[in-house]
C-alpha positions as CSV (number, residue, x, y, z in Angstrom):
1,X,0.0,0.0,0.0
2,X,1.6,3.3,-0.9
3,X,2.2,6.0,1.5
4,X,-0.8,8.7,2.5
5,X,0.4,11.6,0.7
6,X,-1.5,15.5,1.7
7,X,-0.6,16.4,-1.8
8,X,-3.6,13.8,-2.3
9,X,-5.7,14.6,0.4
10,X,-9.5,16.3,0.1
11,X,-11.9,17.2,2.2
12,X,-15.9,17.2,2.2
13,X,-18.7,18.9,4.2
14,X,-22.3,17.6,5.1
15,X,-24.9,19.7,6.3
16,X,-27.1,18.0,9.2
17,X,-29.6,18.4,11.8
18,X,-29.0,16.8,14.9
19,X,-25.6,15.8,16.8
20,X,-26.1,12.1,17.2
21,X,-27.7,11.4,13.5
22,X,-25.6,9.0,11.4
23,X,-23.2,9.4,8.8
24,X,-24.0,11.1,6.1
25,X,-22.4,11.0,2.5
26,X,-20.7,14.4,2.2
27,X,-21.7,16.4,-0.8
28,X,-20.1,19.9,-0.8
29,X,-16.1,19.7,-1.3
30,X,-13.8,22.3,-0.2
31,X,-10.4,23.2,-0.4
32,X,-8.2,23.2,2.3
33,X,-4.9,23.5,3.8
34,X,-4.1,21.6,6.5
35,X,-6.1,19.8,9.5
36,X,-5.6,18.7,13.0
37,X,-8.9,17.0,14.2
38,X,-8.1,14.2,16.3
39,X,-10.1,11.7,19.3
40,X,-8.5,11.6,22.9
41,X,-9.7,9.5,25.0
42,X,-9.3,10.3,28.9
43,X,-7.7,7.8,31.2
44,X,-8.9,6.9,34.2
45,X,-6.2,6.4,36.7
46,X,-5.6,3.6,39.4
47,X,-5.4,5.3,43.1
48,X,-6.0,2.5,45.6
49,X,-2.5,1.3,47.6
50,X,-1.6,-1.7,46.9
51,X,2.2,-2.4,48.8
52,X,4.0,-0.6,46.1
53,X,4.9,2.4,44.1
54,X,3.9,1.6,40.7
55,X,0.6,2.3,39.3
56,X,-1.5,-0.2,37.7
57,X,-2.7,0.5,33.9
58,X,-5.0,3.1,33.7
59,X,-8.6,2.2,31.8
60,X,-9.9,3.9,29.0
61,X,-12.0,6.7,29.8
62,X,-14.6,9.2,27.9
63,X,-13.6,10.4,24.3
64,X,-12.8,13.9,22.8
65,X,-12.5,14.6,19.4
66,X,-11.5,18.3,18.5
67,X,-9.1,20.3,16.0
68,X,-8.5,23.1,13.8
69,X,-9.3,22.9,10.2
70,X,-7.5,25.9,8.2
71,X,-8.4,27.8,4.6
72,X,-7.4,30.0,2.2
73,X,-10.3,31.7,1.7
74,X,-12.2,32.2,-1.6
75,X,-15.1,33.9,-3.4
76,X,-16.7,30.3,-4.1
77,X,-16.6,27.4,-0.9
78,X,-17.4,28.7,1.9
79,X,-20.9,29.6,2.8
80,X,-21.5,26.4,4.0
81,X,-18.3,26.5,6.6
82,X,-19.9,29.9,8.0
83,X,-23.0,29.3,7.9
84,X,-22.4,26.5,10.6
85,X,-20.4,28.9,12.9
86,X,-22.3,31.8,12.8
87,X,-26.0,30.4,12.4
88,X,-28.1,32.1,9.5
89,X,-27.8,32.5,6.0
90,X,-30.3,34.1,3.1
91,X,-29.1,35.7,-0.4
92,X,-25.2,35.3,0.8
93,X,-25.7,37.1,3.8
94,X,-24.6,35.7,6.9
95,X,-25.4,36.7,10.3
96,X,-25.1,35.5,14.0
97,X,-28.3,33.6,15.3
98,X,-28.4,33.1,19.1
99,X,-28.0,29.5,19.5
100,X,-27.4,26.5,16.7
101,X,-29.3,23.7,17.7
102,X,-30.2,22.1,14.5
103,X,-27.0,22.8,12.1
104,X,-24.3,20.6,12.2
105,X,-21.5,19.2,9.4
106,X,-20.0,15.8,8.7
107,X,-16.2,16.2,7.9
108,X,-14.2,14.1,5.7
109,X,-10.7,13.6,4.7
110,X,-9.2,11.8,2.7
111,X,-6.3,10.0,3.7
112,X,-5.7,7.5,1.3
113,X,-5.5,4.8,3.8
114,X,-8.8,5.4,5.4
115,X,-11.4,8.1,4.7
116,X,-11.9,10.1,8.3
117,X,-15.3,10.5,9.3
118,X,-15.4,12.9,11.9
119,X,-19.0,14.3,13.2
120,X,-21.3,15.5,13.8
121,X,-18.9,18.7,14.0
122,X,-19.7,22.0,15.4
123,X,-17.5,25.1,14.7
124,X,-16.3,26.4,18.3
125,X,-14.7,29.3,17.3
126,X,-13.5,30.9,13.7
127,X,-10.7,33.5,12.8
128,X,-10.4,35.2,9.7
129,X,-6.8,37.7,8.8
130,X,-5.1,39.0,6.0
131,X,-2.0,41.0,5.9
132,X,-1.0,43.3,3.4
133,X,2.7,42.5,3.6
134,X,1.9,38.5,3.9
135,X,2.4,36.5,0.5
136,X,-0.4,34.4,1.9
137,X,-4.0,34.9,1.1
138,X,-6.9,35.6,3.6
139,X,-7.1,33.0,5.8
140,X,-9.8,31.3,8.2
141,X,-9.2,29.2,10.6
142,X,-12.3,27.1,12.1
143,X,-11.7,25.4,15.8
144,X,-14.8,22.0,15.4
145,X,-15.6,19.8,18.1
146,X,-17.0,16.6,16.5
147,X,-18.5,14.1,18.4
148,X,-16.8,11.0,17.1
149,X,-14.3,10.3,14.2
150,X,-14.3,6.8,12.3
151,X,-12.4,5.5,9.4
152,X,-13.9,3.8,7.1
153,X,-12.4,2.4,3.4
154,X,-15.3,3.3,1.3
155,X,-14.1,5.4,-1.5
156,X,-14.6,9.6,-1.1
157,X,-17.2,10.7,-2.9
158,X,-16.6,12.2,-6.2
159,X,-16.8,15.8,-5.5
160,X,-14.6,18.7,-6.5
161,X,-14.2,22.4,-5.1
162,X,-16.0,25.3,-7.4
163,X,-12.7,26.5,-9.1
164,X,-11.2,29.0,-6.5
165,X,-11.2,32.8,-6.6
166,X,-8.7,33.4,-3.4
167,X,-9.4,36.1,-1.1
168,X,-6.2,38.4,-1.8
169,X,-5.4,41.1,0.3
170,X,-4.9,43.6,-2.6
171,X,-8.7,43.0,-3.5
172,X,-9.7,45.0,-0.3
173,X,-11.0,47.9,-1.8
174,X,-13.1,49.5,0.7
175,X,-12.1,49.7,4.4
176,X,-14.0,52.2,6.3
177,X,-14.0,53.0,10.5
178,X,-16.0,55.9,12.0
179,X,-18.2,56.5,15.1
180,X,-22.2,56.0,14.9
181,X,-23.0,59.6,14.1
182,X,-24.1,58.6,10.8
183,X,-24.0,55.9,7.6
184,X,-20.2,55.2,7.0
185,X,-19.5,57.2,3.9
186,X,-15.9,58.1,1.7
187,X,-14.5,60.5,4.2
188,X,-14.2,57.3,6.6
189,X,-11.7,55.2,4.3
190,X,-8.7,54.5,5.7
191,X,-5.2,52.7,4.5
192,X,-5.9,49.8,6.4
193,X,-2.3,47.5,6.9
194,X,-3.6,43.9,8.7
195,X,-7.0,42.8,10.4
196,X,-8.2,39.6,12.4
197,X,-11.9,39.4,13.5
198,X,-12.2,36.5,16.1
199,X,-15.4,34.6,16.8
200,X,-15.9,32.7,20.2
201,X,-19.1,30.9,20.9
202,X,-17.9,30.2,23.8
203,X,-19.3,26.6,24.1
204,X,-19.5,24.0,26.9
205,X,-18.2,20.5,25.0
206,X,-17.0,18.4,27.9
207,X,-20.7,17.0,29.1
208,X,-21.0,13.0,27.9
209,X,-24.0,10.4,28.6
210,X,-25.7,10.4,25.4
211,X,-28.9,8.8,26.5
212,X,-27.1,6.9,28.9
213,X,-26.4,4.2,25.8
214,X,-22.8,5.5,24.6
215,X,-22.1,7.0,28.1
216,X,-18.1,7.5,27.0
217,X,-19.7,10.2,23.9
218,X,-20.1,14.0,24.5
219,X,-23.2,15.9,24.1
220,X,-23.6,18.5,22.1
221,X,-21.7,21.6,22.3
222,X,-24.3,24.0,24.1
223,X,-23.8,27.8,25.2
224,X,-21.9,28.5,27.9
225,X,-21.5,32.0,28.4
226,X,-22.2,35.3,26.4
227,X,-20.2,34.5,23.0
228,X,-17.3,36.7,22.3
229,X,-16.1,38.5,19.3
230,X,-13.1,41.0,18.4
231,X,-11.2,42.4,15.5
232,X,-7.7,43.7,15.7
233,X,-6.9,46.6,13.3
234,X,-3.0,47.6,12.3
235,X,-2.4,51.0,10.2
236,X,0.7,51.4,8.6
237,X,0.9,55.8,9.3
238,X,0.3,57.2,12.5
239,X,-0.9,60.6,10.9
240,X,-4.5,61.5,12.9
241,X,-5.5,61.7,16.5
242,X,-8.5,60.1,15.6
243,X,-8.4,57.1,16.2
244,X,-6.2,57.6,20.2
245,X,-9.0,60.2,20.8
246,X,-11.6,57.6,20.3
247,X,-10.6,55.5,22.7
248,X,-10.1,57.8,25.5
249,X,-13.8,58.8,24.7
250,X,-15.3,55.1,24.7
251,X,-16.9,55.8,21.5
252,X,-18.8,53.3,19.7
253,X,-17.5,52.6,16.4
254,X,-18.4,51.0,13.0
255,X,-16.4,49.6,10.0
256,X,-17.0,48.0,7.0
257,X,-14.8,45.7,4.7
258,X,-15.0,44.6,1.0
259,X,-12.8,42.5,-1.1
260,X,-13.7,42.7,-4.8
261,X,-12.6,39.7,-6.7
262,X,-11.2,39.1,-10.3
263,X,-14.8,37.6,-11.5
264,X,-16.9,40.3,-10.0
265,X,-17.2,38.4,-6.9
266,X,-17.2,40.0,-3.7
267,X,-16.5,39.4,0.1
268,X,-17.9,42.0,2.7
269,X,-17.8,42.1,6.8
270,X,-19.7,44.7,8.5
271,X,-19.1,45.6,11.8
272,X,-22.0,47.8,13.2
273,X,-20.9,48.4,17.0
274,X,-17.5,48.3,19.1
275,X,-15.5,50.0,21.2
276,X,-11.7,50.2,21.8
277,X,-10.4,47.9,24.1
278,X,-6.3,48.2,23.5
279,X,-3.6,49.3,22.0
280,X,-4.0,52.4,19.0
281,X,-1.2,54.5,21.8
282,X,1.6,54.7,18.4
283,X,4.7,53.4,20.4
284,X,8.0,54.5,18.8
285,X,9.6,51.4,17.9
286,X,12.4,52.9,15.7
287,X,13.7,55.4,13.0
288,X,10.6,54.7,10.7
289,X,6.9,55.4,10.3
290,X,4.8,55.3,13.3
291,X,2.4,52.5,13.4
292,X,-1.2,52.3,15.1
293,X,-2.7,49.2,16.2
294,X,-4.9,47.7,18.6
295,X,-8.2,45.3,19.1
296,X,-11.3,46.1,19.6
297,X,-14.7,44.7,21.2
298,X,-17.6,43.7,19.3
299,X,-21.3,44.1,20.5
300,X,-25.1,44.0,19.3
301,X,-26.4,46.8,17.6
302,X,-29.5,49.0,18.9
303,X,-32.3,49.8,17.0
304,X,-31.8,53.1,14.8
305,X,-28.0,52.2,14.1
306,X,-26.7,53.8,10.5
307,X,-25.6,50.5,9.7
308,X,-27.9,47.5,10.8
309,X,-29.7,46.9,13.6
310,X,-28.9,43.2,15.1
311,X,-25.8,41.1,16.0
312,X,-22.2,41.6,16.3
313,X,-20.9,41.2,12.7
314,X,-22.2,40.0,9.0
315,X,-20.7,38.7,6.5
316,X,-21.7,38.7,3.0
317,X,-20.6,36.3,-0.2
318,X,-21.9,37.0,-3.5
């Protein structure tokens, strides 16, 4: 049997509705660049004294199976991958929904050796950064927890990936920050150098005793806490006190991004409401150009807000 190659490798996407359904025959393919998904299984240790100072084995205990699954990402794929982090989709447009109870994916690899089954899978948390200076391509990078992983030696399925349009940096033509006061308009584009907007649905995946009949298998991810989401900004030219003078005001704050591909494609994030949280204090790190950067906090929109009234971010593919 030849080697597993990940020159060879592919990877598929199901969309289903409940955590503990079955396998499901993926039908969507998309590209990706490297994966980490793997099943742990906890060991239950041996604590009773028995005349001497070496344990006895340890027994096999309840099973994890997590990872990260990272992308470039492109014009064409990958509705279906945020659609299942962030909840809602409708004409391209994707938005935050409160909780995901009834949207899960099946994952697939191909390994060559074995396909690996691993799912149901629920996307914990997502980042998505580009870089001006980076000879690397937007990126997004999708933390799962699955609730088991098999192989299996049936053949993948015989799906390819839409041809992809890479998200490039250099496609970003419209970057725009301002407070609330009104609609983001022209006068509020900015030379934007690096971003990273982080999603954290801050999930609780370590409850098992599904139904009591596979007692060693976790339930589904469920809410936790408030979910969490920031974007970290980097300009090249320290030139304004704009942006230092919101942040010792508190104000709330808007953006917009929007990557225009080479087929008319496009890739837009709209942020309606955040706040300042660090950084943005130009420290002098040498003979060259001052630089500003710092992260900031994401929250709901109110009604009446310039941009949209609802959850932390959008995104939109079309």
């Amino acid at each position: 049997m030849a080697d597993a190659l990940g020159i060879k490798a592919k990877m598929g996407v199901k969309s289903v509705a409940t955590w503990a359904t079955a396998y499901a025959a993926v039908d969507t393919a998309i590209p990706f660049v490297d994966e980490s998904i793997t099943r742990n299984y906890a060991r239950v240790q041996r604590s009773a004294l028995l005349g001497y100072g070496g344990r006895e084995s340890s027994d096999q205990g309840v099973q994890t199976t997590q990872g990260t699954v990272n992308f470039e990402l492109d014009y064409n794929n990958f509705i279906p991958i945020l659609k299942q982090a962030m909840g809602a989709e409708a004409g391209g447009v994707i938005t935050i929904t409160d909780t995901i109870d009834s949207l899960f994916l099946w994952l697939e690899f191909e390994k060559q050796v074995s396909r690996y089954r691993a799912g149901p899978a629920k996307a914990t948390k997502f980042t998505i950064s580009g870089d001006a200076n980076s000879t690397d391509p937007v990126k997004l990078s999708v933390e799962y927890t699955c609730r088991d992983v098999v192989q299996s030696a049936t053949a993948f399925p015989a799906i390819t990936p839409s041809t992809p349009d890479r998200v490039i940096f250099r496609h970003l033509t419209l970057f725009r920050l301002g407070d609330q006061g009104d609609a983001l308009a022209a006068g509020d584009q900015l030379p934007l150098q690096s971003f990273e907007l982080s999603f954290d649905r801050a999930y609780k995946t370590d409850d098992y005793g599904s139904a009591l009949t596979e007692p060693e298998m976790p339930l589904a991810p469920a809410e936790n806490d408030f979910r969490s989401a920031s974007l970290k900004l980097k300009f090249a030219r320290y030139a304004a006190d704009t942006i230092p003078a919101w942040k010792d005001a508190d104000t709330a704050l808007q953006c917009a991004f929007l990557f225009s591909g080479p087929s008319a494609q496009t890739f837009g994030i709209e942020v309606p409401n955040m706040r300042i949280t660090e950084g943005f204090d130009a420290p002098i790190g040498g003979p060259g150009p001052l630089v500003l950067e710092g992260t900031l906090e994401l929250a709901r929109s109110l009604a009446g807000h310039p941009m949209y009234t609802g959850n932390e971010f959008r995104i939109t593919i079309v």
